[in-house]
Backbone as a chain_set.jsonl record, in Angstrom:
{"seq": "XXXXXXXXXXXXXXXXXXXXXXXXXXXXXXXXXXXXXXXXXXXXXXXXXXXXXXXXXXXXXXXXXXXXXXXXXXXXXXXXXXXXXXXXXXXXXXXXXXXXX", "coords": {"N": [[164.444, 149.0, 91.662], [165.286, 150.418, 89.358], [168.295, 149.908, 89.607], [167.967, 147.182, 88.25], [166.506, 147.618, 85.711], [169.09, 149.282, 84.822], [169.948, 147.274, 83.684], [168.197, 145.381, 82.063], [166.605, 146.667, 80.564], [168.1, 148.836, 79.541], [171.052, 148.021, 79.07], [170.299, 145.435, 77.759], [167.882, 145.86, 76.291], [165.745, 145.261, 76.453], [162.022, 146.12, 76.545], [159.988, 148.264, 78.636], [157.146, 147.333, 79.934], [153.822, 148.358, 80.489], [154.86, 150.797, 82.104], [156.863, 151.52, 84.937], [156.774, 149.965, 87.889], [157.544, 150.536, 91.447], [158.02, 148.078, 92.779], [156.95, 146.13, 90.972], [158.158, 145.387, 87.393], [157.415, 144.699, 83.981], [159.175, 143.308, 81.755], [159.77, 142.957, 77.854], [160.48, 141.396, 75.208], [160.619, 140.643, 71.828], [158.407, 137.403, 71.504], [158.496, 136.933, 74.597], [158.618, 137.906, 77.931], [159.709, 139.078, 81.172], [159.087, 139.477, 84.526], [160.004, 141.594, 86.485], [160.72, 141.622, 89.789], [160.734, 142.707, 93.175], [161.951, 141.647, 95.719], [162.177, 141.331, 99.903], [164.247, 139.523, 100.544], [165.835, 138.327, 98.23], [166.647, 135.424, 96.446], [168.989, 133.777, 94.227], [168.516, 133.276, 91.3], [169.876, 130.385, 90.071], [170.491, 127.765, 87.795], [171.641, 124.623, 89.357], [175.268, 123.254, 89.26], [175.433, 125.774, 87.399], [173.451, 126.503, 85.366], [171.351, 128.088, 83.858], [167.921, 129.046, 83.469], [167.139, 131.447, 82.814], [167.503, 132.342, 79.145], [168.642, 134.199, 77.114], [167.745, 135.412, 73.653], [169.688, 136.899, 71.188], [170.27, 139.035, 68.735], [172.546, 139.289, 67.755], [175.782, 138.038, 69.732], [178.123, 139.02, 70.241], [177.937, 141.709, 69.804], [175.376, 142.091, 71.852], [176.733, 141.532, 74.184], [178.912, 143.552, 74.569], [177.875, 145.841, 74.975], [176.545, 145.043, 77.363], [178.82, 144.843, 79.154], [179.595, 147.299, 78.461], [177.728, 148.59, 80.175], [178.445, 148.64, 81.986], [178.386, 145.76, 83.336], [179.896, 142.281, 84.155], [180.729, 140.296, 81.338], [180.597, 136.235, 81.033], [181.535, 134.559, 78.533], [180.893, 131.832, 76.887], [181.403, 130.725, 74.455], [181.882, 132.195, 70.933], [179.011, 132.731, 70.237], [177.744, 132.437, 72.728], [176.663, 133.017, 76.16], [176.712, 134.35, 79.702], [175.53, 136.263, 81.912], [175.379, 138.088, 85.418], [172.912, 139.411, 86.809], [172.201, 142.473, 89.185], [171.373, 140.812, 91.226], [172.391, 138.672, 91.589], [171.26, 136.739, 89.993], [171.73, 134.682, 87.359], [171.91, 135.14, 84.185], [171.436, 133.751, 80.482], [172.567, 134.895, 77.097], [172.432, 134.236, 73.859], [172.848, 133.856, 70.243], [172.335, 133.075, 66.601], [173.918, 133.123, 64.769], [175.825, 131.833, 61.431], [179.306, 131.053, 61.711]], "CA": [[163.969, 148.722, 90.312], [166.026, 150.849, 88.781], [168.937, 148.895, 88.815], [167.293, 146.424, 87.563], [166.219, 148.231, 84.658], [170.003, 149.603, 84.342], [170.447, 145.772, 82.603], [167.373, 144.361, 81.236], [166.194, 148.115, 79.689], [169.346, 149.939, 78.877], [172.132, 147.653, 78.492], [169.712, 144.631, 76.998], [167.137, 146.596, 75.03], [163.844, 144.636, 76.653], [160.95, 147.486, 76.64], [158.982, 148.087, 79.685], [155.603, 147.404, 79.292], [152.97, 149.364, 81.195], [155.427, 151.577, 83.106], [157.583, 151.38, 85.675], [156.466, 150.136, 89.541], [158.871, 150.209, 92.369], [157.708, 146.726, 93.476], [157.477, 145.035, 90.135], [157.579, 145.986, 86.37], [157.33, 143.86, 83.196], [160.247, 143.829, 80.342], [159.435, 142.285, 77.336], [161.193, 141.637, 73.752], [159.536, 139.863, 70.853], [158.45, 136.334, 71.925], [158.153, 136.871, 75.819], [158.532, 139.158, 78.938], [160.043, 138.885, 82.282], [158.016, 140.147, 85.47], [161.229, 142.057, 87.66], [159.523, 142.04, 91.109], [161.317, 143.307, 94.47], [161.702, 140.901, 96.945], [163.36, 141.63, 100.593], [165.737, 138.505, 100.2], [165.782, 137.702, 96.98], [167.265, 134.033, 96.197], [169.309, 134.158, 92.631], [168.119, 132.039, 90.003], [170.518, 129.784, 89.126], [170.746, 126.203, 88.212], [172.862, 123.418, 89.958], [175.923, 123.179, 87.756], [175.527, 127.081, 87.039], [173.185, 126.865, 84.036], [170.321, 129.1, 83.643], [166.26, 128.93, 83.065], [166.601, 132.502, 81.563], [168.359, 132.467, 78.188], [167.498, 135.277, 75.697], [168.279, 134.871, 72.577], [170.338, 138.152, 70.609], [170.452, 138.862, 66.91], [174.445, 139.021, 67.832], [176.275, 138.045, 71.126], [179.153, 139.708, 70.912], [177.242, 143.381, 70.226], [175.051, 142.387, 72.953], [177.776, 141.509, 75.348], [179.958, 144.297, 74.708], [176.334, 146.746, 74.991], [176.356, 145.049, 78.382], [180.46, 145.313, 79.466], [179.557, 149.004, 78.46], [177.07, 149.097, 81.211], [179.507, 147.526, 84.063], [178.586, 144.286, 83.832], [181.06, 141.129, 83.33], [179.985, 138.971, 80.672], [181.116, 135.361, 80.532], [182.026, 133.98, 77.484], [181.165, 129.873, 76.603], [181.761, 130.873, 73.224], [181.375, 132.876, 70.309], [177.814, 132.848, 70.405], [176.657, 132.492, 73.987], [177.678, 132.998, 77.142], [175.872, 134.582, 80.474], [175.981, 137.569, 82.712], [174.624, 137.855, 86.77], [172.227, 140.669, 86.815], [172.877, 143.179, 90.554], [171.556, 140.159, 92.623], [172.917, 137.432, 91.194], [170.365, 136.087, 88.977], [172.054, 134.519, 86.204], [171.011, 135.18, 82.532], [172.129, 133.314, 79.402], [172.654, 135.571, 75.715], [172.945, 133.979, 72.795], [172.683, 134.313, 69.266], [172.234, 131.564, 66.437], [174.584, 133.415, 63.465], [176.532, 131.66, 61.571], [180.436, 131.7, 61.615]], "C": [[164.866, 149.404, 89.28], [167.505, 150.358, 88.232], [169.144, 147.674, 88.426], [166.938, 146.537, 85.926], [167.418, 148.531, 83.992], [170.326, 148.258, 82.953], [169.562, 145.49, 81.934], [167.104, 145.294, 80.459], [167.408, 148.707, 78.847], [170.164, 149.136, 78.554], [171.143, 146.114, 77.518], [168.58, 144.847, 76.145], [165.992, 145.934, 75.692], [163.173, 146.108, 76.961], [160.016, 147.318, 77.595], [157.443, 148.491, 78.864], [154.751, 147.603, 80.03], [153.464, 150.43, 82.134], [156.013, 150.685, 84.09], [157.108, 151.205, 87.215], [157.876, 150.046, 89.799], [159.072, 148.775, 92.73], [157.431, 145.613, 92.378], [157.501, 145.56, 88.31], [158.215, 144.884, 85.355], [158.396, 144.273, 81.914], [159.869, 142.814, 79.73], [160.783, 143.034, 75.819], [159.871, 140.464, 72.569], [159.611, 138.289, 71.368], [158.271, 136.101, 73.25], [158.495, 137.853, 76.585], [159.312, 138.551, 79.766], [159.425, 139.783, 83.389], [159.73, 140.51, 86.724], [160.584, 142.515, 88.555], [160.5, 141.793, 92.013], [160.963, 142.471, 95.333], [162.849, 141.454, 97.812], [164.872, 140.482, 100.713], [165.552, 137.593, 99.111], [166.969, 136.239, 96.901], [167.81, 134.452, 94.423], [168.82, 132.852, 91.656], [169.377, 131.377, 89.499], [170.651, 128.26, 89.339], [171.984, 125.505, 88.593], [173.935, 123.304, 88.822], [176.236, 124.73, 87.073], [175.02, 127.465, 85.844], [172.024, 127.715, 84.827], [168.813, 128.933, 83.014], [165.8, 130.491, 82.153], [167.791, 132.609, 80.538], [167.799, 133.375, 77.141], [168.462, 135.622, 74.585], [168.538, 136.507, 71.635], [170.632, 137.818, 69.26], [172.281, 139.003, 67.194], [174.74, 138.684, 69.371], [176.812, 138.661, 71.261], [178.752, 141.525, 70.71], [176.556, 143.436, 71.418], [176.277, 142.265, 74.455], [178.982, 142.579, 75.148], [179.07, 145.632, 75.06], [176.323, 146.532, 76.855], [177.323, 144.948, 79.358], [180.42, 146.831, 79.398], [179.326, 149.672, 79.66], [177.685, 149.034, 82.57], [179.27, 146.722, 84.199], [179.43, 143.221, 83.268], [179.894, 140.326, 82.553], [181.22, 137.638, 80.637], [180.99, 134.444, 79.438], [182.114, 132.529, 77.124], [181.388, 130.12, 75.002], [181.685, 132.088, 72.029], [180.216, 133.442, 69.754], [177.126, 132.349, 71.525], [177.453, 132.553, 75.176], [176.716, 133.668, 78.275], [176.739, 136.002, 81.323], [174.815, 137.759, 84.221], [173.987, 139.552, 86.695], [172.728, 141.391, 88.881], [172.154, 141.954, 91.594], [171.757, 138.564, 92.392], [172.165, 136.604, 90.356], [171.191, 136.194, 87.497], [171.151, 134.536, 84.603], [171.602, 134.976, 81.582], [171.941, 134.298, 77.989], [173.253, 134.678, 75.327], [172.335, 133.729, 71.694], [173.19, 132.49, 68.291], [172.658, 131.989, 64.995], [175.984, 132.202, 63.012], [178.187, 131.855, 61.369], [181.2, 131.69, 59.966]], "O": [[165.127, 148.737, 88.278], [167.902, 150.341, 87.067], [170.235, 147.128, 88.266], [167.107, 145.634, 85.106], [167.42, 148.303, 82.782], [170.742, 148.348, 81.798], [169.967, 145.214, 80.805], [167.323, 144.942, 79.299], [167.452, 148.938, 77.639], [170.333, 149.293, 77.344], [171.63, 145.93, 76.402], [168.324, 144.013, 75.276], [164.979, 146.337, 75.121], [163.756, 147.035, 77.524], [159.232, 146.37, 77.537], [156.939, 149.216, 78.007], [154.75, 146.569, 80.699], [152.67, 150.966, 82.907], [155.819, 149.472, 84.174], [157.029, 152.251, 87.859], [158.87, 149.751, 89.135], [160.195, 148.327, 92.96], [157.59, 144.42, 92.637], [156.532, 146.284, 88.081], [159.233, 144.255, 85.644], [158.377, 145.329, 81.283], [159.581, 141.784, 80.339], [161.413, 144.055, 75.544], [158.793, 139.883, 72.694], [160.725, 137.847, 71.648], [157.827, 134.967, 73.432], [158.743, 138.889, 75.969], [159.765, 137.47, 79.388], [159.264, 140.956, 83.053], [160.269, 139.724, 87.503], [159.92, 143.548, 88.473], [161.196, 140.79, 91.853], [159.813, 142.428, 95.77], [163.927, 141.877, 97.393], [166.069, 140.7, 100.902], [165.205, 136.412, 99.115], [168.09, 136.322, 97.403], [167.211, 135.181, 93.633], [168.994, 131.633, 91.66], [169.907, 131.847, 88.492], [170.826, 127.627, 90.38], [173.12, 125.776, 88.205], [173.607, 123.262, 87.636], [177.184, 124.863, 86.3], [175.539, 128.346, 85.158], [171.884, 127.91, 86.035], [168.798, 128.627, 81.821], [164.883, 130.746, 81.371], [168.918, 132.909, 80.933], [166.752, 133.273, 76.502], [169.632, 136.002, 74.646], [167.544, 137.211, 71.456], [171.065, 136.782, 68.754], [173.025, 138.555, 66.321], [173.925, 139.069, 70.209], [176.626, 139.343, 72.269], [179.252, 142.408, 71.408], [176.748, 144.39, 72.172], [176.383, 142.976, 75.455], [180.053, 142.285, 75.679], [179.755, 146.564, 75.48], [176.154, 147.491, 77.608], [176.897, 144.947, 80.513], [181.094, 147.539, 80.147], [179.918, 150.607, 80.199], [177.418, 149.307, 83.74], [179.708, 146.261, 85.254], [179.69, 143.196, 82.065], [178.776, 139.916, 82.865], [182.399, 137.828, 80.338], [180.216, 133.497, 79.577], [183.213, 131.981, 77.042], [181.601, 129.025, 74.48], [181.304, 133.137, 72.549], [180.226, 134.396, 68.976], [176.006, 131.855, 71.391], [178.639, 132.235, 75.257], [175.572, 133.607, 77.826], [177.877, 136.471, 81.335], [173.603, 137.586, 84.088], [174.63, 140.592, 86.551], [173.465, 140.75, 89.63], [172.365, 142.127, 92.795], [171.302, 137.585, 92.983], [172.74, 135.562, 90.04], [171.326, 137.166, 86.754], [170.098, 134.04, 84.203], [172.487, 135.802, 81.363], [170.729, 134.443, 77.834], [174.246, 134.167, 75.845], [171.179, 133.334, 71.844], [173.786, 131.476, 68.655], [172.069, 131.491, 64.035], [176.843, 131.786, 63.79], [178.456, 132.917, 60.808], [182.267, 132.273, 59.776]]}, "num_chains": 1, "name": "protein.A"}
């Protein structure tokens, strides 16, 4: 759980909400949550094609993606406002932001 938390808590700012289990704990930002629960063979979320069902939406991309390059993770880049990053078991997750240029 923990490094789990390293990404969605620390390098993406979501706030755990009732504490921390080992086996599952809830991050949330304004507008919705995500339930990060411990499975022994976790499958990665990602769609056919390599899109994504989680996209969370950042008052900037490129602060959040350089917030989360800080942390050690690669971000990839579809543009100047969006782009995705594989959390530690491959579960893809889309950032992006709706400023304009």
């Amino acid at each position: 759980m923990e490094d789990a938390l390293r990404l969605y808590r620390d390098a993406l700012g979501l706030v755990v909400q009732g504490g921390v289990n080992s086996t599952w704990t809830v991050v949330a930002a304004p507008g919705g949550s995500l339930t990060l629960y411990r499975k022994k063979s976790p499958i990665p979320c990602v769609r056919s094609g390599g899109g994504t069902p989680v996209d969370l939406h950042v008052a900037n991309f490129e602060e959040a993606a350089a917030a989360v390059e800080r942390a050690g993770y690669e971000v990839e880049r579809r543009d100047a406002h969006g782009g995705s990053v594989r959390d530690p078991w491959g579960n893809l997750v889309g950032l992006h932001d709706h400023r304009e240029d």
